[in-house]
N, C-alpha and C positions, 0 to 999 in steps of 0.2 A: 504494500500500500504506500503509494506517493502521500508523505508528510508534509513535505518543503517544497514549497516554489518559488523560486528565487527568479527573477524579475528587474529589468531594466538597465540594464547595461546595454553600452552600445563602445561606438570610435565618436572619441573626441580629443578635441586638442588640448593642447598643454596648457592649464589655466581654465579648464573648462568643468562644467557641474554636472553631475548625476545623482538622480536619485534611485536608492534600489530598494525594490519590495520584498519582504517575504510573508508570503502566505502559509498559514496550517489549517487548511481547513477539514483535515482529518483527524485536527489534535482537539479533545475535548476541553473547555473552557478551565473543567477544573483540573486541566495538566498545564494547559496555556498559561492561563495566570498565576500561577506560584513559581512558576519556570524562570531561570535568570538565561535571556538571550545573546546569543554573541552574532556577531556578523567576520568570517574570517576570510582569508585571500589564498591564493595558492597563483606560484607564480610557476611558467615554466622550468620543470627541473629543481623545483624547491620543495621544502615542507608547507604543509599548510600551516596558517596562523591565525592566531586571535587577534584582530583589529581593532576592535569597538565590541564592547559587553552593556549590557541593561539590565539591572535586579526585575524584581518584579514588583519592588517599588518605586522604580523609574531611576536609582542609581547609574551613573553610567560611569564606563571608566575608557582608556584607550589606547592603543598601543604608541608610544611615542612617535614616530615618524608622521601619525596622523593626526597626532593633537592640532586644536585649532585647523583642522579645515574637512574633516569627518565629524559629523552628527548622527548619534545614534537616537531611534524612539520608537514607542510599540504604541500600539494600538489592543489592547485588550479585545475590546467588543469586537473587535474583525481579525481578531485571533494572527494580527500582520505586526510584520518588522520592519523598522525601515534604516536605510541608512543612508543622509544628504552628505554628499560629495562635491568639496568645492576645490579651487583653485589644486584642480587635479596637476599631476606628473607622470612623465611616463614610467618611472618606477612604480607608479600602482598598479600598471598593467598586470593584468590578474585575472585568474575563474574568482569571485566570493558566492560564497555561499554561509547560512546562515546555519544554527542548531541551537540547543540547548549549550550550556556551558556545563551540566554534568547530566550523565545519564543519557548521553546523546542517540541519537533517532538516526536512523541510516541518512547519510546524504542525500542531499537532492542533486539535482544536475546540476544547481549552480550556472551562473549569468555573466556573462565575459565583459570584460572592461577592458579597454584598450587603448591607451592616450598615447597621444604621436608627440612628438618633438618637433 
């Protein structure tokens, strides 16, 4: 069963914004909401990583490189994740994808990001 639908990613330039989705709309409300969310990257030839995290009381924290220009935020009642992406680089170029932060749920496919130079 598809948990994760990660969402919106595209090609843009350097200095440019994206916002990405994640949807659970197979995760029941009462797993959704107590869930601390992450949004992570995985770049060619890399590990994947934790970028941006959200409690589920709307704590957020972030992995250095993206402080100040990633925003993490959930949406409970629509069981979605989001993460706004600004003044992007081409070192984010990246699959992200989203999960829990413990207890994690099979990946999803995850949403390609790809900023040019």
């Amino acid at each position: 069963q598809v948990q994760l639908v990660e969402s919106g990613g595209g090609l843009v330039e350097a200095g440019g914004s994206l916002r990405l989705s994640c949807a659970c709309p197979r995760m029941i409300s009462s797993v959704f909401n107590p869930s601390d969310m992450g949004w992570y990257s995985q770049a060619p030839g890399q590990e994947r990583e934790l970028v941006a995290a959200i409690t589920s009381r709307g704590v957020t924290t972030y992995a250095e490189h993206v402080k100040g220009r990633f925003t993490i935020s959930r949406d409970n009642r629509r069981k979605t994740v989001y993460l706004g992406m600004n003044n992007l680089r081409p070192e984010d170029t990246a699959i992200y994808y989203c999960n829990k932060i413990s207890n994690r749920l099979p990946w999803g496919r995850g949403t390609q990001v790809t900023v040019s130079s």
